[in-house]
C-alpha positions in Angstrom: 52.9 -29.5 34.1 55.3 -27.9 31.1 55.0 -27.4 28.1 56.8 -30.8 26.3 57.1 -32.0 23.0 57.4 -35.9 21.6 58.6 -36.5 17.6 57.8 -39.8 16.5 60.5 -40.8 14.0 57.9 -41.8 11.6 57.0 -38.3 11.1 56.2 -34.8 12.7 53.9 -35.4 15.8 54.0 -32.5 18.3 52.7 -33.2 21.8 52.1 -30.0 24.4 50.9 -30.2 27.6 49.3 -27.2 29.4 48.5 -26.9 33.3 44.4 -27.3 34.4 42.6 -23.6 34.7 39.0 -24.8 35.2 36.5 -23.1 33.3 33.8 -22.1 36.9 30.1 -21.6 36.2 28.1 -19.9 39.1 25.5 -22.4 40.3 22.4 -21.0 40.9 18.8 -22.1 41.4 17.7 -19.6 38.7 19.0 -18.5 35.5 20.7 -15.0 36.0 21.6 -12.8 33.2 24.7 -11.3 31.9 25.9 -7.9 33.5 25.3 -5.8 30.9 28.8 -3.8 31.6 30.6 -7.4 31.4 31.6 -8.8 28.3 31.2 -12.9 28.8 33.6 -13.7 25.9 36.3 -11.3 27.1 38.6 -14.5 27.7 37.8 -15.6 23.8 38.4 -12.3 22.7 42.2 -11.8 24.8 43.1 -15.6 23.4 42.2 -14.2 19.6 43.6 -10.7 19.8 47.3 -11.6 18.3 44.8 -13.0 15.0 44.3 -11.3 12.2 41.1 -11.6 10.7 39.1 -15.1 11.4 35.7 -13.5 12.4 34.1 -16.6 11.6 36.4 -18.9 13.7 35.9 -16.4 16.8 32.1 -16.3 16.6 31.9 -20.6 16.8 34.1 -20.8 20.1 32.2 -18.0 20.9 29.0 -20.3 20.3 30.7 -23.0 21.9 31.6 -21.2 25.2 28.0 -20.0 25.3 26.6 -23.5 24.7 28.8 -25.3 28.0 28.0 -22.3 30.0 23.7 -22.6 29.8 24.2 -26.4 29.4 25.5 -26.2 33.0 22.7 -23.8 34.3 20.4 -26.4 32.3 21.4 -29.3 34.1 21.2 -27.6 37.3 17.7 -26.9 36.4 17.1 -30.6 35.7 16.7 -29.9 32.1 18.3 -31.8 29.2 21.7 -31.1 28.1 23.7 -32.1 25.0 27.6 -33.1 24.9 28.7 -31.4 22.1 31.1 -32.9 19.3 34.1 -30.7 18.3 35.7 -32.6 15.1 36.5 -30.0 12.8 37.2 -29.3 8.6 39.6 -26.9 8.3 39.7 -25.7 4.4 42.3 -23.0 3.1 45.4 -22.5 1.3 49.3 -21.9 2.5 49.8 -19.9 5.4 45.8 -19.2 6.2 46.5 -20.3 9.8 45.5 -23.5 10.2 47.7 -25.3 12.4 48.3 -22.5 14.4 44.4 -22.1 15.0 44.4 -25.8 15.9 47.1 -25.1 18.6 45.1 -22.4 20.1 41.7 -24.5 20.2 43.7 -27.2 22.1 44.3 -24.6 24.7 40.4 -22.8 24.8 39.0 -26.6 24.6 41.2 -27.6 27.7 40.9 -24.1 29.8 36.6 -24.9 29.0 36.7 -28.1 30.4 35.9 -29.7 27.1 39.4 -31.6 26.8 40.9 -33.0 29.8 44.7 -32.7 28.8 44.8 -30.0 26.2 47.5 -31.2 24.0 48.5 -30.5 20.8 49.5 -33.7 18.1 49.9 -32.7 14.8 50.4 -36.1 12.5 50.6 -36.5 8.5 50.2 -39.5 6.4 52.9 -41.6 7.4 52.5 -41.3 10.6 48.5 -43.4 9.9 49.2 -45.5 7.3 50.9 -49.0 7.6 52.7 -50.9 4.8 51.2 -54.0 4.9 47.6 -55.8 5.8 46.4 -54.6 9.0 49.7 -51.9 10.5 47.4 -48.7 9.5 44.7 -49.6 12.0 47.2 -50.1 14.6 49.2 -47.3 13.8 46.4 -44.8 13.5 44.7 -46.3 17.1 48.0 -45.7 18.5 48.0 -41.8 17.7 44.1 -41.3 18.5 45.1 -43.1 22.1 48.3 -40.4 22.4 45.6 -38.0 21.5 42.8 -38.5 24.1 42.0 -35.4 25.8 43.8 -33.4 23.7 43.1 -32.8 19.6 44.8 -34.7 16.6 45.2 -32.6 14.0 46.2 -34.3 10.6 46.9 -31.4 7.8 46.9 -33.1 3.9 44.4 -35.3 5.1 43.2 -35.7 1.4 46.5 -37.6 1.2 44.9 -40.8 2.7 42.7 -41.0 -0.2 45.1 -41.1 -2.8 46.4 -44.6 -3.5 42.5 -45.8 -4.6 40.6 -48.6 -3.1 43.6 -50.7 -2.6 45.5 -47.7 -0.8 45.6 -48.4 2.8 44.9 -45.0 3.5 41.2 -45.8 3.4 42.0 -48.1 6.4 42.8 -45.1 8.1 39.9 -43.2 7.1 37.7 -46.0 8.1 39.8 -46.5 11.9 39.5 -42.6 12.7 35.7 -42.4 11.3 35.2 -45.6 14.1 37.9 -43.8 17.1 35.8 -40.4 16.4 32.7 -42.6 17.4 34.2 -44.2 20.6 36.8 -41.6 21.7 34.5 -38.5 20.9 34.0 -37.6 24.3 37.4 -36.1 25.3 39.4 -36.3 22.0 39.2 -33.6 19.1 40.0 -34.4 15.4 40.6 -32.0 13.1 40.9 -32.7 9.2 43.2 -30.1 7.1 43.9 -29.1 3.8 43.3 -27.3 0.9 40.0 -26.1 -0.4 39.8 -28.3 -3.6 41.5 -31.2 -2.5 39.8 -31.2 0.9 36.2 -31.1 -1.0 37.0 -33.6 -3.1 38.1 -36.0 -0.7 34.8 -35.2 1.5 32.9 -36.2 -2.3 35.5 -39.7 -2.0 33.9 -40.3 1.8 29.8 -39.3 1.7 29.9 -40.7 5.3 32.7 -38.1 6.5 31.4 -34.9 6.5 28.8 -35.6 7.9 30.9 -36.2 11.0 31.8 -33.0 11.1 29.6 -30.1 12.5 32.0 -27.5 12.1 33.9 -26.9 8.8 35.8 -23.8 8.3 37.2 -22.3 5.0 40.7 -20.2 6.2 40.1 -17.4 3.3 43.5 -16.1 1.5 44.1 -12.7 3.8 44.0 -9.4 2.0 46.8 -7.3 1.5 46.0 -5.4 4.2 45.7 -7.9 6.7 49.3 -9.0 5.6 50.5 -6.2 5.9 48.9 -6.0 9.9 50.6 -9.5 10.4 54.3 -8.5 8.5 54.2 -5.7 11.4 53.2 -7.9 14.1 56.1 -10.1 13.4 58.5 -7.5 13.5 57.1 -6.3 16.3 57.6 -9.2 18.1 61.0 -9.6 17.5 61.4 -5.7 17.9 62.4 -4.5 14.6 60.0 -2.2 12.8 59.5 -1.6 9.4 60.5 1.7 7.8 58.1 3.1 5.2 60.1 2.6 2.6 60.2 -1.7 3.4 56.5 -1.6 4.0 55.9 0.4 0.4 57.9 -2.5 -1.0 56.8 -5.1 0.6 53.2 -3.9 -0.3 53.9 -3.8 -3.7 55.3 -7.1 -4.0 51.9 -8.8 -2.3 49.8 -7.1 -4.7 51.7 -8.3 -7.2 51.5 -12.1 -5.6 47.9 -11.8 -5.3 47.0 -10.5 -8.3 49.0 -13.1 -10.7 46.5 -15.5 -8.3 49.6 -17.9 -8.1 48.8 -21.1 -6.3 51.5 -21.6 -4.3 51.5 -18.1 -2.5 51.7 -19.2 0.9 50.0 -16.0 2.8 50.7 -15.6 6.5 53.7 -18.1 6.2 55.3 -16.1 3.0 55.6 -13.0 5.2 57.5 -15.2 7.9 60.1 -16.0 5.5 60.1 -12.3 4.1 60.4 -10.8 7.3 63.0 -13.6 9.3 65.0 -13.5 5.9 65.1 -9.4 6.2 66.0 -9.5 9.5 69.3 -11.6 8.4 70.3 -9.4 6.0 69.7 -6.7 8.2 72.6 -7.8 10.8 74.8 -8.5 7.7 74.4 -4.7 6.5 75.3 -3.2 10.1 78.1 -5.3 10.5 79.6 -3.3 7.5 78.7 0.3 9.7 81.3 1.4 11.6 79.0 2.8 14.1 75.5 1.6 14.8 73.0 3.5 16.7 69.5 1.9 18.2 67.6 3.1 15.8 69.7 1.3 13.3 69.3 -1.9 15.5 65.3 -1.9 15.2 64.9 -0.4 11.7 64.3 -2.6 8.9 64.9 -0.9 5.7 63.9 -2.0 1.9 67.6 -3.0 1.2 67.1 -5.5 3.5 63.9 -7.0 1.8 64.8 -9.4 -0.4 61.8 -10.3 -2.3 63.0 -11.5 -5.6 63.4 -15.3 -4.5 60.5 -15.7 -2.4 
């Protein structure tokens, strides 16, 4: 099966489906250990490598693998084993990686035999909540169904608290906080947002977070780190950044960082930097007369343009 993606004209709802690649545990009558020379969470660690950062995140699906691997050597045993529930917090600024991480846990939660499709919806407010008596409860049981075996990921979710006790948005708190109960089995929600607004809106709901074993705070990267992704971008579009674009670029996200402005957006800032960089790169050789490789793959500071970022 392909990859496909479904819009829903009420909003932006991506769907991606991903072929099976079962996750095989060695039965055994006894509990073997790990080959010392074999690194069990090689697969975790190939799936994160492109990430920058996000320790944290990596050490819980690490946890995670480890817990569905003994579980299974557990219940071969005839010993107890718990299923365990994925719903997830995600707290962090702009362009900390949120959604993408969600995309990529669709895929590990699906190639571990957690989820049994492995896609991908990503849903905002008005995509949950109705206009009038009783449409949000059928709008937001209509996107949990789409989303069995897969994860819904709703980013602003603090949004549904805003209208007040008359909002409808609390109908769609209540719906998902009853779905999470029936549907947890093979069906992933994951709540998004920023930190403030997201810990508020956990303060709004006392019964929430409880529902949520793993909560995750996406830290604003360092300069460095953006600097490690501004290359990686490049890279993959093969252009590279000459040292007097990454001095430049440097100095600007100091700057950005240290005027602590709120809506630096991070990760997704360097996107636009480096996609708009890489326009104004083909506009500059299309004034050469003669261009060589080199000036096909270079990147220069004249062609950062940082001053309306």
């Amino acid at each position: 099966m392909g990859t496909q993606k479904v819009q829903n004209k009420n909003g932006q709802i991506n769907i991606i489906l991903r072929d099976k690649k079962p996750v095989n545990v060695e039965s055994s009558n006894t509990v073997k250990t790990m080959d010392r020379d074999r690194d069990p969470f090689k697969h975790i660690e190939e799936e994160f490598s492109s990430f920058v950062g996000m320790k944290r995140l990596k050490q819980r699906v690490k946890e995670i693998y480890a817990t569905i691997v003994i579980n299974e050597k557990r219940k071969e045993l005839g010993l107890t084993s718990t299923k365990q529930v994925l719903h997830m917090l995600f707290k962090g600024n702009p362009g900390t990686g949120k959604t993408t991480v969600a995309r990529k846990l669709a895929k590990i939660y699906f190639d571990m035999n957690l989820l049994s499709k492995g896609h991908f919806i990503e849903a905002e407010r008005a995509d949950l909540v109705g206009e009038y008596i009783g449409q949000t409860a059928q709008k937001t049981r209509a996107i949990i169904q789409k989303a069995q075996g897969g994860i819904l990921f709703i980013d602003e979710a603090y949004s549904l608290a805003r209208g007040g006790e008359k909002d409808f948005g609390k109908e769609a708190i209540d719906t998902l906080v009853k779905q999470m109960e029936d549907y947890g089995n093979d069906f992933v929600l994951i709540l998004a947002g920023y930190p403030y607004e997201m810990e508020r809106f956990l303060n709004l709901n006392p019964g929430l977070k409880s529902r949520f074993p793993f909560i995750l705070d996406f830290e604003d990267y360092e300069v460095d780190q953006l600097m490690e992704i501004a290359r990686q971008m490049a890279s993959e579009r093969e252009y590279q950044l000459t040292k007097e674009a990454e001095w430049k670029l440097r100095a600007y996200l100091y700057k950005q960082q240290q005027e602590t402005t709120r809506n630096f957006s991070n990760a997704r800032c360097v996107r636009n930097i480096i996609e708009h960089a890489i326009r104004l790169h083909a506009v500059r050789l299309l004034y050469k007369s003669q261009v060589t490789s080199e000036d096909l793959i270079l990147l220069t500071g004249s062609d950062l343009s940082l001053d309306h970022q």
